[in-house]
N, C-alpha and C positions, 0 to 999 in steps of 0.2 A: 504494500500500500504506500501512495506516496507523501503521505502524511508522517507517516513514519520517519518518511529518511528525512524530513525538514523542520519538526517540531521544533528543536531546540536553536535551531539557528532564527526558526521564525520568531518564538520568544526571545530569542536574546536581542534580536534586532528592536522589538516593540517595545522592551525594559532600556535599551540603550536610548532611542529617542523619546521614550516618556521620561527619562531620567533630566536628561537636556531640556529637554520643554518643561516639566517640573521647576527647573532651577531656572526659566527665562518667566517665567509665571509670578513664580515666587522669591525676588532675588535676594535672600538675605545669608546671613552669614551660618544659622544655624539650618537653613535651608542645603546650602552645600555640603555642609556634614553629614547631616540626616541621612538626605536624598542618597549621597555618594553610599553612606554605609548600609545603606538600607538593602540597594538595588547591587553591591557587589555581594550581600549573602544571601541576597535571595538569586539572583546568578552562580553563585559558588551553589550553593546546595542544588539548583535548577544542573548544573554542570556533572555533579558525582550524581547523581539519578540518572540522566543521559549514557555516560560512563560506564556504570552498571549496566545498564541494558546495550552497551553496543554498539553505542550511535555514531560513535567517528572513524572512521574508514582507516585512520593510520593516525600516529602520533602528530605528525603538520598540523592534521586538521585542531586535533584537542589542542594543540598551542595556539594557534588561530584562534580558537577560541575564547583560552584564557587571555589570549592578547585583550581582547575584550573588555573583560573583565577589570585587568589591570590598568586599560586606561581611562573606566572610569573611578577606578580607586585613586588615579594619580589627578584627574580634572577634578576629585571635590577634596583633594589636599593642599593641591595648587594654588585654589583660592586662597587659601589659610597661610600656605607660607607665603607670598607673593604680598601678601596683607600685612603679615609682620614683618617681612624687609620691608617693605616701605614705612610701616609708622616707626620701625628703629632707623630708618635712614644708613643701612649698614655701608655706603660707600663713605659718609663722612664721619662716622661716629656717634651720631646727635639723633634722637627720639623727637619723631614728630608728633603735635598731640592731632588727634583728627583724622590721621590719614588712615583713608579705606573704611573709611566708617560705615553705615549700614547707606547712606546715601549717595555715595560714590559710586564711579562706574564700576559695574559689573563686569567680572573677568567673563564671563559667557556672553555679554550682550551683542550677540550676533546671531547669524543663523550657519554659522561655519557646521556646526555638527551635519546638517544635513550631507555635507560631500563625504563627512567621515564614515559618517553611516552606511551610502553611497557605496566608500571605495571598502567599506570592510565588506558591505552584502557579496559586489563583486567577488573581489580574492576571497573571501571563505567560502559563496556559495558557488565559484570557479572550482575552486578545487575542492570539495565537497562533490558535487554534481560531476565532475571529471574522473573522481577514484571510483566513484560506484558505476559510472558506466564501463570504466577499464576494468572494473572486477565482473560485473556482466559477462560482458564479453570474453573475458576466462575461463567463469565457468560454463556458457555455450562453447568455446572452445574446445575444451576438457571433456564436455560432453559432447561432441562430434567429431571425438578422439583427432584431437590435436589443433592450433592452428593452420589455417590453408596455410603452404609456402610456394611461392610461384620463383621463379628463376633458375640461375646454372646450378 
């Protein structure tokens, strides 16, 4: 069934851009934390269920995967650190009061995720979609005793 073979890439994709539009919705400081922590265990536990049953074709793919994962663990830390270099001023020494406050520009306020989104669906559902049809066609292979070989 073809539901099977793209469950988890479909959820992951849908928890990636709700995560993003979540944090463009809601831009605040305890929102980035939240959101980020929230949506990378429920992705990790979504990721060992997967796992367990099977679902990735070869090792690429589960890293592809956790790639995922990891980058939204690092987009709602980023916020945080990016916020504290700035109100410590770490290139001159000196503590700014104010910077990054919940009114300032928002480290997402764009709509950048959508390409990211984009170029992960491709390369993970590229080579997702490409291992399972090259195993396909193995086992038709194997079961038509052997690949055809044409030549000297």
């Amino acid at each position: 069934m073809a539901i099977n073979r793209w469950y988890f890439s479909i959820l992951q994709l849908l928890i990636y851009m709700g995560t993003f539009l979540y944090w463009k919705w809601y831009p605040s400081r305890m929102a980035f934390v939240v959101g980020g922590v929230v949506s990378v265990s429920v992705m990790s536990l979504l990721l060992v269920f997967a796992a367990r049953r099977k679902y990735f074709v070869n090792r690429v793919d589960l890293c592809l995967h956790v790639l995922v994962i990891v980058d939204i663990g690092l987009e709602s830390l980023m916020y945080e650190v990016l916020r504290f270099a700035v109100a410590m001023n770490w290139m001159s020494g000196e503590a700014s009061v104010g910077a990054f406050d919940e009114t300032a520009a928002m480290f997402h306020n764009n709509h950048n995720f959508y390409m990211c989104a984009l170029f992960f669906a491709v390369v993970i559902g590229g080579h997702h979609w490409f291992r399972h049809e090259s195993e396909a066609t193995q086992i038709v292979d194997r079961q038509n005793g052997g690949p055809v070989t044409t030549g000297k």
